[in-house]
Structure formats: structure tokens, C-alpha cells
PDB file of N, CA, C and O in Angstrom, chain B, residues numbered from 101:
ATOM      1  N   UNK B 101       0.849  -1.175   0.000  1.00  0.00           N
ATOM      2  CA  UNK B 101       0.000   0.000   0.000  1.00  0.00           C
ATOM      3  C   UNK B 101       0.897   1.241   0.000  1.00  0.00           C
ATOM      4  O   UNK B 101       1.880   1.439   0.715  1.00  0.00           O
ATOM      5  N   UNK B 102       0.397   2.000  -0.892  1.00  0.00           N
ATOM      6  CA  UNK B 102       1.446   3.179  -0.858  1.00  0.00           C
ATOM      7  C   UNK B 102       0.914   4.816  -0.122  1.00  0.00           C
ATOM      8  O   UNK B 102      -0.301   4.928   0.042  1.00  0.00           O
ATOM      9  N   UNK B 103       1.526   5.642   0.166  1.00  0.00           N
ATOM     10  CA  UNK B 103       1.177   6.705   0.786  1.00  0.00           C
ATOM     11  C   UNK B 103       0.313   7.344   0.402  1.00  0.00           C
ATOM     12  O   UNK B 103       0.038   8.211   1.232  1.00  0.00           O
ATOM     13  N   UNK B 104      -0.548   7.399  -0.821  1.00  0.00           N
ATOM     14  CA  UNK B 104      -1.410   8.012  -1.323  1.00  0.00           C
ATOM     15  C   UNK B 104      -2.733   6.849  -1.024  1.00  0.00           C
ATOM     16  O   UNK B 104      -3.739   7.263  -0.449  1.00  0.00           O
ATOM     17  N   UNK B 105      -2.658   5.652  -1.380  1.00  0.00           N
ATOM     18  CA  UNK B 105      -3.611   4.579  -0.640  1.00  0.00           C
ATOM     19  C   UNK B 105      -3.887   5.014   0.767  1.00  0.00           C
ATOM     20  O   UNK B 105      -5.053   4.854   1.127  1.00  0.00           O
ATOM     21  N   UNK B 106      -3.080   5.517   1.611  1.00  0.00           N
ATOM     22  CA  UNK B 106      -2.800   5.116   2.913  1.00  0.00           C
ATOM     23  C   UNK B 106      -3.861   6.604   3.232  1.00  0.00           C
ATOM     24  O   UNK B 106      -4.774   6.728   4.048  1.00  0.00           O
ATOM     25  N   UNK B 107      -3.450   7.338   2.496  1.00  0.00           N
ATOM     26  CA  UNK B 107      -3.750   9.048   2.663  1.00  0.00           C
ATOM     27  C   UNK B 107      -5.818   8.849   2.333  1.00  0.00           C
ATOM     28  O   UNK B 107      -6.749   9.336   2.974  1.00  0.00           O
ATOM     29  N   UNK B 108      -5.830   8.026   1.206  1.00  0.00           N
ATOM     30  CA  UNK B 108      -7.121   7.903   0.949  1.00  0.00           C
ATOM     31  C   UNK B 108      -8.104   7.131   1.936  1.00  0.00           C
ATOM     32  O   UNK B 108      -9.298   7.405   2.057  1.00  0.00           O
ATOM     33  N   UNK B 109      -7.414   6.101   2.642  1.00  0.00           N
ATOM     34  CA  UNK B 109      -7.857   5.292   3.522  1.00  0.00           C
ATOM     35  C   UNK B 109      -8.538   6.270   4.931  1.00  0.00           C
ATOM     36  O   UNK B 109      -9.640   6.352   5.472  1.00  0.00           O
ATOM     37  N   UNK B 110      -7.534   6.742   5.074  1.00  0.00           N
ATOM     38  CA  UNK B 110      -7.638   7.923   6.819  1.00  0.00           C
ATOM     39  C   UNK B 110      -8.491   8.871   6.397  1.00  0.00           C
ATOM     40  O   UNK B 110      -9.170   9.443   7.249  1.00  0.00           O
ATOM     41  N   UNK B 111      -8.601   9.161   5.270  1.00  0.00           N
ATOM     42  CA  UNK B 111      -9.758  10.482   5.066  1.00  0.00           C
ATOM     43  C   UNK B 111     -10.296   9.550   4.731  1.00  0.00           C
ATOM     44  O   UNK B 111      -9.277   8.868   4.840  1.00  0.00           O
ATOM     45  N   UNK B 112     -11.031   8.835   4.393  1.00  0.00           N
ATOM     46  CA  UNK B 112     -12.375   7.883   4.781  1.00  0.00           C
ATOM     47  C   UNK B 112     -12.847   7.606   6.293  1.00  0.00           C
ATOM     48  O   UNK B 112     -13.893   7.934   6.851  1.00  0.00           O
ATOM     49  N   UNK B 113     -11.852   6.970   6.722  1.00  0.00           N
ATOM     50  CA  UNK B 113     -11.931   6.822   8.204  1.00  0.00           C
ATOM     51  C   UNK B 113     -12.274   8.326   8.889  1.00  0.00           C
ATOM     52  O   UNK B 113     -13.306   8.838   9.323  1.00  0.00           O
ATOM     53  N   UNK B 114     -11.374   8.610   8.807  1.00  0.00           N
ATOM     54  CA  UNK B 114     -11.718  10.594   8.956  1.00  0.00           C
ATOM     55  C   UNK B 114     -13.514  11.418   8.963  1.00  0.00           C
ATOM     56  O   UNK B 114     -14.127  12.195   9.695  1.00  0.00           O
ATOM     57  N   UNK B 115     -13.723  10.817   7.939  1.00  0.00           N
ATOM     58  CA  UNK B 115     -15.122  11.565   7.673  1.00  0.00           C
ATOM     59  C   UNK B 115     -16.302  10.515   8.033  1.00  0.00           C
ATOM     60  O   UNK B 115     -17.450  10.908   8.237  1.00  0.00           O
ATOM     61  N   UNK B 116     -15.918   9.103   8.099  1.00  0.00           N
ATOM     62  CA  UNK B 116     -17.176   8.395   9.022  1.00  0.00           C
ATOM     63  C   UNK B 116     -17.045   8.595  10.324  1.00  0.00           C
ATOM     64  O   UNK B 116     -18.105   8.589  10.949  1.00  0.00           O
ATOM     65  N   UNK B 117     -15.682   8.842  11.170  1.00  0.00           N
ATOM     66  CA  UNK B 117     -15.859   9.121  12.066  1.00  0.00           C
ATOM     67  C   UNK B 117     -16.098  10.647  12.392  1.00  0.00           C
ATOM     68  O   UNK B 117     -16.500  10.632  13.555  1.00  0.00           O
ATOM     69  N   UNK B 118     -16.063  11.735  12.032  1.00  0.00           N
ATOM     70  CA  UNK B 118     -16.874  13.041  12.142  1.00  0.00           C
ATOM     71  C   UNK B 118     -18.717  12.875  11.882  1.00  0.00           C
ATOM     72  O   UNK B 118     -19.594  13.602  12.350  1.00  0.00           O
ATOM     73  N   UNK B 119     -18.857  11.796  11.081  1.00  0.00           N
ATOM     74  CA  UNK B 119     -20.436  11.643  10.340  1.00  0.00           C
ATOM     75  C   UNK B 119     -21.096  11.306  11.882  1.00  0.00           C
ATOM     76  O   UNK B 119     -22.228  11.550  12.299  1.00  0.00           O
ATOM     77  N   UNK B 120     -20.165  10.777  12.430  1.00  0.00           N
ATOM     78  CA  UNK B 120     -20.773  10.141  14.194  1.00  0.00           C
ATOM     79  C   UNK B 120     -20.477  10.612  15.037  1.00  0.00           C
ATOM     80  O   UNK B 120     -20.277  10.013  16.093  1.00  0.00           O
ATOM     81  N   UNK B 121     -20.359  11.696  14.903  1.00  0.00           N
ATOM     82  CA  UNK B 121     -19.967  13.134  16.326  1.00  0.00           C
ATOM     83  C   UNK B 121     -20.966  14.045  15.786  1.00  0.00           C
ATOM     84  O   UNK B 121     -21.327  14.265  14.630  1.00  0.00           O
ATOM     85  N   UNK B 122     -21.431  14.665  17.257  1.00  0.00           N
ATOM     86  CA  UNK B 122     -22.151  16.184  17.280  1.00  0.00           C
ATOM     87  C   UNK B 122     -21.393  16.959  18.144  1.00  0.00           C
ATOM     88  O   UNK B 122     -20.918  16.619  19.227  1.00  0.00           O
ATOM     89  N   UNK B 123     -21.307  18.172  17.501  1.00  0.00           N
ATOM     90  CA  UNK B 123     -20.564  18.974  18.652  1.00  0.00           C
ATOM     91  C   UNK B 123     -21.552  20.098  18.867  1.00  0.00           C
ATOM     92  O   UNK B 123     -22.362  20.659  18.130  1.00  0.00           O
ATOM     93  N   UNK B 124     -21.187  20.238  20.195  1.00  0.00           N
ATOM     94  CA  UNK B 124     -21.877  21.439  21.469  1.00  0.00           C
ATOM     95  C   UNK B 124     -21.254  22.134  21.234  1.00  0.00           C
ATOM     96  O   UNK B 124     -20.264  21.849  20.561  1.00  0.00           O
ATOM     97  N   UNK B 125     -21.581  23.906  21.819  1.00  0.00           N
ATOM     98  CA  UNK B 125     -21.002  24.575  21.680  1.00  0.00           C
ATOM     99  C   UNK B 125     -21.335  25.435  23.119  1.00  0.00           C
ATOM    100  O   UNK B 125     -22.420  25.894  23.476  1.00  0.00           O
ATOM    101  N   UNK B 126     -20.306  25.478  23.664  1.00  0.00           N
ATOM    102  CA  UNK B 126     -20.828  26.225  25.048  1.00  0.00           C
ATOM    103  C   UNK B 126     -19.892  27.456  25.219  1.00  0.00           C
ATOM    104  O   UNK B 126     -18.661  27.485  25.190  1.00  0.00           O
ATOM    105  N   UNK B 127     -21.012  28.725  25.453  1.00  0.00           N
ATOM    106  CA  UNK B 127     -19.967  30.144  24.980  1.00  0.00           C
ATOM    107  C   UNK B 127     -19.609  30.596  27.012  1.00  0.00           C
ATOM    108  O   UNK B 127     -19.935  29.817  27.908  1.00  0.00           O
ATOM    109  N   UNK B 128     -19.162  31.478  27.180  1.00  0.00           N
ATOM    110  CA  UNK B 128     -18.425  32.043  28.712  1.00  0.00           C
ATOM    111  C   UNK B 128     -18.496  33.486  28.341  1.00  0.00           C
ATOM    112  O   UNK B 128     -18.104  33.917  27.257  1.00  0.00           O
ATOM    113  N   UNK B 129     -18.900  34.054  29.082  1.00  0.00           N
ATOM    114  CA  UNK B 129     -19.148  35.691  29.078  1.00  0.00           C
ATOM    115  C   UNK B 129     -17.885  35.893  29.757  1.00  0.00           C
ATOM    116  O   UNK B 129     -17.906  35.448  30.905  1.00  0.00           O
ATOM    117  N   UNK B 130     -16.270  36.678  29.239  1.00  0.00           N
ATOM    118  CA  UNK B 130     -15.755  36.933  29.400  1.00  0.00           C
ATOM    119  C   UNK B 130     -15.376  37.952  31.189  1.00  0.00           C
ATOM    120  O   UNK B 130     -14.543  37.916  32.095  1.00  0.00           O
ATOM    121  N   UNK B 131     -16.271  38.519  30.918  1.00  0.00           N
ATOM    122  CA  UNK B 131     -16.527  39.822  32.162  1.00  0.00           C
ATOM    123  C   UNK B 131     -17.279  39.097  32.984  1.00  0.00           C
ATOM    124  O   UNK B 131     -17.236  39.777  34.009  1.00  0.00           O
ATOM    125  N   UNK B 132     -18.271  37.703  33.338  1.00  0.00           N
ATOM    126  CA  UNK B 132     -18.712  37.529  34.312  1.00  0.00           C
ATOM    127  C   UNK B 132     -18.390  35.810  34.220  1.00  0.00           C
ATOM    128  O   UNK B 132     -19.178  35.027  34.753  1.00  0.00           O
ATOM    129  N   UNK B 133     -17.958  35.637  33.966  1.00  0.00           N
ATOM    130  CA  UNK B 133     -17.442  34.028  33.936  1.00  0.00           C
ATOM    131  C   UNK B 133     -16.325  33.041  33.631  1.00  0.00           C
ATOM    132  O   UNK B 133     -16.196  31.817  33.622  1.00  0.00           O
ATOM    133  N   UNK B 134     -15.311  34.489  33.300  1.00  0.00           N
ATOM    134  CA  UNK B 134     -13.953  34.323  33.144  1.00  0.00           C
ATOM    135  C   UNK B 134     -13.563  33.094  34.102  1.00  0.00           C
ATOM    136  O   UNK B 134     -12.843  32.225  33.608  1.00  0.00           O
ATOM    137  N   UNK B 135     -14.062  32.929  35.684  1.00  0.00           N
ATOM    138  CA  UNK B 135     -13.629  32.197  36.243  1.00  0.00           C
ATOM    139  C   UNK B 135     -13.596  30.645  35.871  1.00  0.00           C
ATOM    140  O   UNK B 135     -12.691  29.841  35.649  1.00  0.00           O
ATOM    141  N   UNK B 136     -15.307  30.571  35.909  1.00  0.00           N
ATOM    142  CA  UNK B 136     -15.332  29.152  34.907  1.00  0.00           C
ATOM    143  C   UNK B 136     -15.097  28.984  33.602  1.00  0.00           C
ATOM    144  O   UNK B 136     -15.443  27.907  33.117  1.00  0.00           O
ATOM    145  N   UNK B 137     -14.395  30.103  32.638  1.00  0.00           N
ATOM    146  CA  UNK B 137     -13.296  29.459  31.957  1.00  0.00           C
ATOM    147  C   UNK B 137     -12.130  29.093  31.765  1.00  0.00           C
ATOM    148  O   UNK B 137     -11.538  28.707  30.758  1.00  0.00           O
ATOM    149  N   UNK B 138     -11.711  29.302  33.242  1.00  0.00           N
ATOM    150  CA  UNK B 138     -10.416  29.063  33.623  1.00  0.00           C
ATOM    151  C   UNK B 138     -10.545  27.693  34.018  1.00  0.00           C
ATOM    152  O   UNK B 138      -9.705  26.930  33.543  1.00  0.00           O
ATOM    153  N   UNK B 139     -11.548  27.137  34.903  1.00  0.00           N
ATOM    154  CA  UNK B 139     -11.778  25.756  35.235  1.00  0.00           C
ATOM    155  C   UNK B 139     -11.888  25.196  34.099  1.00  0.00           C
ATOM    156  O   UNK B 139     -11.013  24.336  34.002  1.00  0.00           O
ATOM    157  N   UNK B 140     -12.724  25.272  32.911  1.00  0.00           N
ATOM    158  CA  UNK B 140     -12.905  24.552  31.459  1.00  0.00           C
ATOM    159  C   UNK B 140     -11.942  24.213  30.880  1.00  0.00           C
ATOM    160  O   UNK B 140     -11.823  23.120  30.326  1.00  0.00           O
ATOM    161  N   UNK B 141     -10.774  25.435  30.927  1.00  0.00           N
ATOM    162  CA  UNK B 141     -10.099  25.429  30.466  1.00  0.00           C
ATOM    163  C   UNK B 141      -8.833  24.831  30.864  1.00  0.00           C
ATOM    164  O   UNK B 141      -7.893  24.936  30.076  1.00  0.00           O
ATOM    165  N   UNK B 142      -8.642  24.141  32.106  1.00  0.00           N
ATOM    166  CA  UNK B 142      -7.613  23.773  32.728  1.00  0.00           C
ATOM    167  C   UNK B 142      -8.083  21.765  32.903  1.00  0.00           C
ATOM    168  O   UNK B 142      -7.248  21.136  33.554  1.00  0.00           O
ATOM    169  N   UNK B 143      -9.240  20.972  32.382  1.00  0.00           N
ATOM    170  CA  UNK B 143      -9.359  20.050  32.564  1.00  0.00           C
ATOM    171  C   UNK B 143      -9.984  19.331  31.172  1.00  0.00           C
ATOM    172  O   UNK B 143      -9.869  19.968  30.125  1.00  0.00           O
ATOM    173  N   UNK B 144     -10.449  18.401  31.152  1.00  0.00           N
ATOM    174  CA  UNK B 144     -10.957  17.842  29.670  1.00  0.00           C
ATOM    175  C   UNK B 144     -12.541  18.160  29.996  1.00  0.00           C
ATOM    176  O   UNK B 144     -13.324  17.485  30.665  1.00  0.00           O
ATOM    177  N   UNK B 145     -12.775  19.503  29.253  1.00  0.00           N
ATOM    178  CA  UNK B 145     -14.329  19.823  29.433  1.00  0.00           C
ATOM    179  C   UNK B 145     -15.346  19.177  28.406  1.00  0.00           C
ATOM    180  O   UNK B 145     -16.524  19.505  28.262  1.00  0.00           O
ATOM    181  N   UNK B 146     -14.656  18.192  27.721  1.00  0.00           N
ATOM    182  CA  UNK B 146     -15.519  17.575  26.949  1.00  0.00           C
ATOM    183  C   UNK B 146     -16.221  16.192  27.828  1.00  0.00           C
ATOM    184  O   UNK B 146     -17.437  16.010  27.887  1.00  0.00           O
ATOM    185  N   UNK B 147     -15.266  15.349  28.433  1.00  0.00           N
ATOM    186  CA  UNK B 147     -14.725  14.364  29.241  1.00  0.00           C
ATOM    187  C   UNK B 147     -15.912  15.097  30.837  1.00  0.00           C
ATOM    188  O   UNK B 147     -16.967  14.636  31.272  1.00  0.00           O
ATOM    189  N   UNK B 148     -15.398  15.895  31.130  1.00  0.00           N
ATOM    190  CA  UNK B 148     -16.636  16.344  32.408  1.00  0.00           C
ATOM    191  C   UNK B 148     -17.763  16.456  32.336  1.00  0.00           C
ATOM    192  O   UNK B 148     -18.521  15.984  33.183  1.00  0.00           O
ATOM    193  N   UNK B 149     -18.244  17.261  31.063  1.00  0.00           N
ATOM    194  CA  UNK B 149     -19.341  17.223  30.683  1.00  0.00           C
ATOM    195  C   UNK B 149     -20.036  15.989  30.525  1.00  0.00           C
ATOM    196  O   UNK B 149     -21.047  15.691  31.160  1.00  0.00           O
ATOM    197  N   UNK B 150     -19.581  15.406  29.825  1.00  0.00           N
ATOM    198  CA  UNK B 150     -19.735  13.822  29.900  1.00  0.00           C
ATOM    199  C   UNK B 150     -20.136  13.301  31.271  1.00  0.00           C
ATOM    200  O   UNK B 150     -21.324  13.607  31.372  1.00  0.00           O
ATOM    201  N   UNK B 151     -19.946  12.986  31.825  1.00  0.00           N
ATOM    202  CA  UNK B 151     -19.364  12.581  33.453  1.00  0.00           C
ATOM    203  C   UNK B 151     -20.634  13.340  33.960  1.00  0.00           C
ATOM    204  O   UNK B 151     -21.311  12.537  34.602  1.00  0.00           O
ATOM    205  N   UNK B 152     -21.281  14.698  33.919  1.00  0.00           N
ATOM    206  CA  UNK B 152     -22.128  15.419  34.599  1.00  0.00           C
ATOM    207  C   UNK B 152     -23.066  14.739  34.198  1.00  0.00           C
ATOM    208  O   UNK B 152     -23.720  13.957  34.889  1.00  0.00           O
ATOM    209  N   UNK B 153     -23.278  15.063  32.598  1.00  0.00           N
ATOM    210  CA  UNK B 153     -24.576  14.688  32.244  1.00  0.00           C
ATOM    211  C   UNK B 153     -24.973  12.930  32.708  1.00  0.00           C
ATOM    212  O   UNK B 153     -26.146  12.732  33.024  1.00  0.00           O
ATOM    213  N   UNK B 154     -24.215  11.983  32.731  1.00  0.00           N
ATOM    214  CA  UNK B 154     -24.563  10.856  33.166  1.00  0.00           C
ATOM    215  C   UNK B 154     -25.305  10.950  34.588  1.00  0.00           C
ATOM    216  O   UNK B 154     -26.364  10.349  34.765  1.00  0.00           O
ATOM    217  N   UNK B 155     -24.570  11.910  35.827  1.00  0.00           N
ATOM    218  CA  UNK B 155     -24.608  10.970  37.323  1.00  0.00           C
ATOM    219  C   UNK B 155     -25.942  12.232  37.505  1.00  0.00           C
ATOM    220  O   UNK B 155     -26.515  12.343  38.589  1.00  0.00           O
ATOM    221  N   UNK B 156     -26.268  13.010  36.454  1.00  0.00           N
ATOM    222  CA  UNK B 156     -27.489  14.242  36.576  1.00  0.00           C
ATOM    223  C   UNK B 156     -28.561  13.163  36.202  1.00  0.00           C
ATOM    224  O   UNK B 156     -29.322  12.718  37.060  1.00  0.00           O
ATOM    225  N   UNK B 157     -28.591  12.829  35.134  1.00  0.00           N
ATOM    226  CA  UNK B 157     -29.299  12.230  34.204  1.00  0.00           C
ATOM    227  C   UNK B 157     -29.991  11.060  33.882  1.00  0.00           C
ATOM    228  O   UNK B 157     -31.117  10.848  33.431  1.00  0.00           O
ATOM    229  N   UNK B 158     -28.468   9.905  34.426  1.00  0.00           N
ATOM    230  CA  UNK B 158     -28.795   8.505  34.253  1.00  0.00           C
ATOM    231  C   UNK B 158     -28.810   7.777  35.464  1.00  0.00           C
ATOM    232  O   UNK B 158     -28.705   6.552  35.403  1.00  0.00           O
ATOM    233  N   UNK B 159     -28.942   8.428  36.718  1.00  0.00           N
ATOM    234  CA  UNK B 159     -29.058   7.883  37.551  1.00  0.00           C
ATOM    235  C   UNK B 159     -30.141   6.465  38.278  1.00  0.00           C
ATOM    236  O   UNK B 159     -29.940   6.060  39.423  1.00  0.00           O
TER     237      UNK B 159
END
């Protein structure tokens, strides 16, 4: 298999796996929430979020 096979392969893989993600978008008001984007920003806020919504949710 050569590098251009290889290149065609991963952008396949590439775009079925984006076809199976949704992304959120969560905004921070600079002037009143700077703080909790310092927390967001210092841990895997994708990964927590995760984690919240389960022990909120699926309990």
C-alpha cells in the first residue's frame, strides 16, 4: 500500500468518524465568567461534561 492509498484510507476513516460526532457549543461571558473558563479550560471539558450529564441524568 502506498502513501497516497494510505492518505485515501484515513480520510475515509476521517469523515465516518466526524459523520458520528455532534458537537456542542458552550460560549463564557468573558466579564462575568472568566472564572469558569479558567476551570474549562484547565481540565478535559468535553470528558466532564460527559461525566455530569450521566450521574445528573442517568441515575
Amino acid at each position: 500500500m502506498n502513501d497516497e492509498e494510505k492518505a485515501k484510507r484515513q480520510a475515509e476513516y476521517q469523515r465516518k468518524y466526524e459523520n458520528k460526532r455532534v458537537v456542542k457549543k458552550v460560549s463564557f461571558n468573558l466579564e462575568n465568567e472568566g472564572d469558569l473558563l479558567e476551570i474549562a479550560n484547565n481540565l478535559d471539558f468535553s470528558q466532564w461534561v460527559k461525566e455530569q450529564i450521566r450521574k445528573e441524568f442517568l441515575k
